[in-house]
N, C-alpha and C positions, 0 to 999 in steps of 0.2 A: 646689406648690413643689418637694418630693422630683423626682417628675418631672419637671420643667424641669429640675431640676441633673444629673439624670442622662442626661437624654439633650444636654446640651453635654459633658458627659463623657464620652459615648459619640465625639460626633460629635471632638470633639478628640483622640481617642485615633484612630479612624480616620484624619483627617487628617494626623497628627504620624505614623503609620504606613503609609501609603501616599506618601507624598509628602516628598522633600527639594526644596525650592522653594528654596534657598539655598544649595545644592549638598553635595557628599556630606560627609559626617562623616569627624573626624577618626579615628575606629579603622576607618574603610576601607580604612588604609592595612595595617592588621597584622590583620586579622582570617584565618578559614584560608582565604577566597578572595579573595587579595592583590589589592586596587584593584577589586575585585564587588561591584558594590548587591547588599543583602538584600534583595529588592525578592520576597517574598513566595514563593511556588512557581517564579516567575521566571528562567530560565534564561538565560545568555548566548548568542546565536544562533554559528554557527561563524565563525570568525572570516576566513575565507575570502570570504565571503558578504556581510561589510561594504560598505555604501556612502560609508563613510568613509574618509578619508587624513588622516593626521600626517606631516605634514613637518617638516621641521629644514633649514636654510640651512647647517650645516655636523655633521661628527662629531668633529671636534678642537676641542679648547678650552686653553686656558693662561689664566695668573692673570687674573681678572675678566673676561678676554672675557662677551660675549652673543653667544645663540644664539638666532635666532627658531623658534618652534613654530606652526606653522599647521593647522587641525583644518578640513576643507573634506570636501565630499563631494555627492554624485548626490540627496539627501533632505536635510530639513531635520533639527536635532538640539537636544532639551533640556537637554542635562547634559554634562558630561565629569567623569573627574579623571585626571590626567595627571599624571606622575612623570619626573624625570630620574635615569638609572641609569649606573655608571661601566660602560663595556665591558670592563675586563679582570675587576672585581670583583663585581659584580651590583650593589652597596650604593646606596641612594640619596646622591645627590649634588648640591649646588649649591644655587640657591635660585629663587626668581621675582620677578620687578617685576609689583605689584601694576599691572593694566590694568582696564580699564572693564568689568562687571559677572563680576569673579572674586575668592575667597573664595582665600587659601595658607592653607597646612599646612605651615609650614616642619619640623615636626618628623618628616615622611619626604619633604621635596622635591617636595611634589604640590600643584597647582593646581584647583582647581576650578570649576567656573560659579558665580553669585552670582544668578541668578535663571532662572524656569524656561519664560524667552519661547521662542520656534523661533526659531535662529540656521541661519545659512547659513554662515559660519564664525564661527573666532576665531583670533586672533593672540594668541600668547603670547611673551613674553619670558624668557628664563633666563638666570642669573648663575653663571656658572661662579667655584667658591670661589678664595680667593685666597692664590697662591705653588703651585697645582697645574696642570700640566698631564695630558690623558691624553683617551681620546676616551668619549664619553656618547652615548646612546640614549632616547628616550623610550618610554614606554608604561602605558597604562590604558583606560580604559572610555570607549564614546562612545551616550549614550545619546538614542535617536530617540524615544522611548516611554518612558514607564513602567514596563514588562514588555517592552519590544524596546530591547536592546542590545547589544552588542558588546567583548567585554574580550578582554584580551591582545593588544590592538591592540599592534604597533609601528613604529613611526617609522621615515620613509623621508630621504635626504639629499635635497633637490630639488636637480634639474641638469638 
């Protein structure tokens, strides 16, 4: 009996520590490597080197506009979390519309994936707050792997 309890102990402690299947945690957002899985010895690849692109349909917003965020790229990808930032102030800013398999954080403006299938992209929605205008930029993590991904991504305007 002892032994049986402790090795689902074991085995749940590993799992619950290797793996966010429900996408990243809410102190992702403030931890000291802003929007970086702890994903173990794990290191972010350069970000140069990404197979990935964020796009945004525009950089200017005013009161409740939406901005689309689109997360595409040359490989397939597990995970994201993804933040909307004012461009003059750095701050997070705005909100998200809740889409088909992602998880918000409204409490630093970041979205996340809600489950951890291989996606080929995802379209996200963002709400610009309301009675501001000013222009916003995205950026976060886009992870291909477990231990292979890519932070300090930033968002491109498509044209």
């Amino acid at each position: 009996m002892y032994t049986q309890l402790s090795s689902i102990l074991i085995l749940s402690l590993v799992l619950g520590v290797n793996s966010f299947p429900d996408g990243a945690p809410i102190d992702a957002c403030v931890k000291p490597r802003v929007n970086q899985p702890y994903h173990g010895q794990a290191r972010p690849q350069p970000a140069e080197s990404s197979p990935f692109q964020i796009l945004q349909t525009s950089a200017e917003y005013g009161p409740g506009s939406q901005i689309t965020v689109t997360i595409h790229g040359a490989a397939n990808f597990k995970g994201f979390l993804i933040q909307g930032r004012d461009v003059a102030t750095n701050e997070w800013i705005g909100s998200w519309l809740e889409t088909p398999n992602t998880k918000i954080h409204p409490e630093c403006s970041a979205i996340t994936h809600a489950d951890p299938k291989p996606k080929q992209s995802a379209t996200l929605i963002w709400q610009a707050p309301h009675g501001a205008r000013g222009q916003v930029y995205f950026t976060g993590t886009v992870l291909k792997e477990y231990s292979e991904f890519w932070s300090n991504l930033v968002s491109q305007v498509a044209g």
